[in-house]
C-alpha positions as CSV (number, residue, x, y, z in Angstrom):
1,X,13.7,22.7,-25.7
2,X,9.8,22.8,-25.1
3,X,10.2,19.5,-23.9
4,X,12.9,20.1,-21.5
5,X,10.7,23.1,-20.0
6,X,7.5,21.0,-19.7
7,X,9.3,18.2,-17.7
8,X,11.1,21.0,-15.7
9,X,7.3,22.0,-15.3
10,X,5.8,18.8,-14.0
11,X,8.5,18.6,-12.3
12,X,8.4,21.5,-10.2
13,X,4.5,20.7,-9.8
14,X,5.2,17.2,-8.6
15,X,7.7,18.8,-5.6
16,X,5.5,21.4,-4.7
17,X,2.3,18.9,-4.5
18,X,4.5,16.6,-2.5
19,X,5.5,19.5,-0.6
20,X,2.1,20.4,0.3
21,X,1.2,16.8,1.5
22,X,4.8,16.6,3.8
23,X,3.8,19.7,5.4
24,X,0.3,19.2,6.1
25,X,1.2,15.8,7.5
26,X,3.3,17.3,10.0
27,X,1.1,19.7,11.2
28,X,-1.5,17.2,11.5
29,X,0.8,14.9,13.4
30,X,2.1,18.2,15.5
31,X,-0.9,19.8,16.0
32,X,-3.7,17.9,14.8
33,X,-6.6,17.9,12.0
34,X,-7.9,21.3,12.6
35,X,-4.6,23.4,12.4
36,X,-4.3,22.3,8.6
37,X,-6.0,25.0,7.0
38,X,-5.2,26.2,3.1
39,X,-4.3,30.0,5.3
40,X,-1.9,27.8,7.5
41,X,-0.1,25.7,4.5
42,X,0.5,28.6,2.2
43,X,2.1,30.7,5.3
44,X,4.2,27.2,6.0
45,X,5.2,26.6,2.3
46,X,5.3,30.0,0.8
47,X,3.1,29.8,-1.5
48,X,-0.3,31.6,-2.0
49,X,-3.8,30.0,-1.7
50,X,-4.6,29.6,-5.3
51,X,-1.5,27.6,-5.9
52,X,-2.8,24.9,-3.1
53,X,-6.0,25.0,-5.0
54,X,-4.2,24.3,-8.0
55,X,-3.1,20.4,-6.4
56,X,-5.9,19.9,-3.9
57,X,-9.6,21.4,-4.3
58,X,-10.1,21.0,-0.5
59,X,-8.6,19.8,2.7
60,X,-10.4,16.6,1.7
61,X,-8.6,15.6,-1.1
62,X,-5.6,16.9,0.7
63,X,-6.3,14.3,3.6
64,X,-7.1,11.5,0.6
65,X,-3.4,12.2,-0.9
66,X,-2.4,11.8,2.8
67,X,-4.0,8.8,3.9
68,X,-2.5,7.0,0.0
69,X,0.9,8.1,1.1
70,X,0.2,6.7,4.1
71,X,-1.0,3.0,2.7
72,X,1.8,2.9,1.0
73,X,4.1,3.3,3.8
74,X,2.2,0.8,5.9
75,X,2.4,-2.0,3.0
76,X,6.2,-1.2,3.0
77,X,6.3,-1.4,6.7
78,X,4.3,-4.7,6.5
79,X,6.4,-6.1,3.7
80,X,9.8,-5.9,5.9
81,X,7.9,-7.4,8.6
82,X,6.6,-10.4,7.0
83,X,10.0,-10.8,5.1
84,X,11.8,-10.4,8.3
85,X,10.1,-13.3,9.6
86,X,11.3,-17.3,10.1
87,X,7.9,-18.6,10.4
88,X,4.7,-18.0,9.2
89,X,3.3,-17.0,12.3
90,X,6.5,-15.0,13.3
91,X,5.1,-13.3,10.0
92,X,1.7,-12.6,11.1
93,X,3.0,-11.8,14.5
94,X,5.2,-9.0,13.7
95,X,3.1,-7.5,10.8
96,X,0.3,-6.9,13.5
97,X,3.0,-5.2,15.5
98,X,3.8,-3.1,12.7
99,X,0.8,-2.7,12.1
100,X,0.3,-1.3,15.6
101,X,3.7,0.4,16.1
102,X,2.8,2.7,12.7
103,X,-0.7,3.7,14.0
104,X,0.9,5.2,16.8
105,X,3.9,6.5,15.4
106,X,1.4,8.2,13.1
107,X,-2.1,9.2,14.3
108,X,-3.1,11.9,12.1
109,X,-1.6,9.9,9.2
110,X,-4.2,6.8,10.5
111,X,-6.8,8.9,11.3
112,X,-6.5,10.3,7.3
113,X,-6.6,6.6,6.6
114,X,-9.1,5.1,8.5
115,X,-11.1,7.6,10.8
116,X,-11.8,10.9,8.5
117,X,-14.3,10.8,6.0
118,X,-12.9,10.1,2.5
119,X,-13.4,9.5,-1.1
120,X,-11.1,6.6,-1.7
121,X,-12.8,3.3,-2.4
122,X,-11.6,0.2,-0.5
123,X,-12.2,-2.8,-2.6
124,X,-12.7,-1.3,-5.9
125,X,-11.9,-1.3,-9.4
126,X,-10.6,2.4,-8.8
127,X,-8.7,1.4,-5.8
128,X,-5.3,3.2,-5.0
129,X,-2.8,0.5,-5.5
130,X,-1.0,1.9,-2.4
131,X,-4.1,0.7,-0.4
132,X,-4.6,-2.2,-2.1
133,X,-0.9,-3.5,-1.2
134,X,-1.4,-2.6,2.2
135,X,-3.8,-4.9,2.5
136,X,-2.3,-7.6,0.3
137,X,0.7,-7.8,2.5
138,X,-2.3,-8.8,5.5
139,X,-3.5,-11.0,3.8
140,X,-0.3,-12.6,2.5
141,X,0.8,-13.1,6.5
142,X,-3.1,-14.7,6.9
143,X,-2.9,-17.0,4.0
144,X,0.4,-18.3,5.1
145,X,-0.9,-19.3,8.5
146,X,-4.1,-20.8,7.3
147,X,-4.5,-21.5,3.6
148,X,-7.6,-23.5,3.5
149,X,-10.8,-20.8,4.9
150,X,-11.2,-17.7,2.9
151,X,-8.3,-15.3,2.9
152,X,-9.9,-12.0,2.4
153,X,-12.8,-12.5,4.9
154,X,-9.8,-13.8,7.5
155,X,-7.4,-10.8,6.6
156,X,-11.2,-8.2,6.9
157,X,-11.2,-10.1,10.3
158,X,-7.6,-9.3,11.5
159,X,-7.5,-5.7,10.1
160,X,-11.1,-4.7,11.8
161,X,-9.6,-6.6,15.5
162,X,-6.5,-4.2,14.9
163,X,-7.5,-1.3,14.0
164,X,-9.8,-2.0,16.6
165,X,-6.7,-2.6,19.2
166,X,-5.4,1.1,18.0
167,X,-8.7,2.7,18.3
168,X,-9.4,1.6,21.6
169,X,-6.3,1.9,22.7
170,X,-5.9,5.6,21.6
171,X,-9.0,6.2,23.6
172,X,-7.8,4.4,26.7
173,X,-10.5,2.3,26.3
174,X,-8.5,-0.8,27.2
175,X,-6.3,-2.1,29.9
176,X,-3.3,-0.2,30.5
177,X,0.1,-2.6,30.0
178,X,-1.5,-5.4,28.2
179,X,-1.0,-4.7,24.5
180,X,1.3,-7.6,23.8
181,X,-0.5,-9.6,25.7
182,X,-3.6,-9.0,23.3
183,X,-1.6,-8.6,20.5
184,X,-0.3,-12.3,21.1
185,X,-3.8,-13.6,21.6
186,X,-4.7,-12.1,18.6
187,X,-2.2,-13.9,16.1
188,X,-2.8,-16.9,18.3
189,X,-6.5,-16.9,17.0
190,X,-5.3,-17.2,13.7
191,X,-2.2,-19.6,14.5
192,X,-3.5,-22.5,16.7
């Protein structure tokens, strides 16, 4: 019977933390960074500020959690493109069109990712796996276009020039009506 409570328990907790991460996700992608307050989430969820203490110690941590869920969707989304592909290029091709369709289907979700300061290490022993299989699904697409130069310096390469293309794009920075024109000149770098 104890057990049956304490997995009741965990749970419970595991819901209500992933409750706390859905709904400060949308408010972030409805209203941006600033309206995701620990006042604002425990008026949205119903639950009082001590209990969002008890899953997150700060809006940092709660972005971190974010920005791992997020990874984890993008190495799905990433996945399905490459495997939806006929060619190995067609696989590069439309993973950097995922790539770019779920930064700006989600900006707050990418800007937990990639823009806000975090504590997640990229590269590391301590890695989230989430984040590593995002970027093992790039580098899959760049090794399978070009298996002879170093794949991880290649796939650094491709991630910085897209996140790049989403950066600069947010900020109309670039050309209006030309992202798949860049896009394609892009994965023709790494394809001819």
């Amino acid at each position: 019977m104890a057990v049956a409570t304490q997995d009741r328990r965990e749970r419970e907790r595991a819901e209500r933390r992933q409750l706390i991460i859905t709904t400060a996700r949308k408010l972030a992608e409805a209203e941006g960074w600033d309206a995701v307050t620990t006042r604002r989430l425990s008026a949205e969820i119903e639950y009082s500020q001590p209990v969002l203490y008890k899953h997150f110690a700060g809006m940092e941590q709660l972005a971190d959690a974010i920005a791992v869920e997020g990874f984890g969707e993008l190495a799905e989304t990433s996945r399905d493109a490459r495997l939806g592909a006929d060619t190995a290029a067609g696989a590069l091709a439309r993973i950097a069109d995922a790539y770019l369709d779920f930064a700006r289907a989600n900006p707050a979700v990418y800007d937990a990712m990639f823009a806000r300061a975090t504590k997640l290490r990229f590269a590391a022993v301590d890695t989230p796996p989430e984040l590593s299989a995002a970027f093992a699904e790039l580098r899959q697409a760049v090794s399978l276009v070009d298996g002879e130069r170093d794949a991880d310096a290649l796939t650094e390469v491709l991630w910085a020039a897209l996140h790049g293309l989403v950066t600069l794009g947010r900020t109309g920075r670039l050309r209006p009506g030309y992202d798949s024109e860049r896009l394609q000149l892009l994965v023709n770098l790494f394809t001819d």
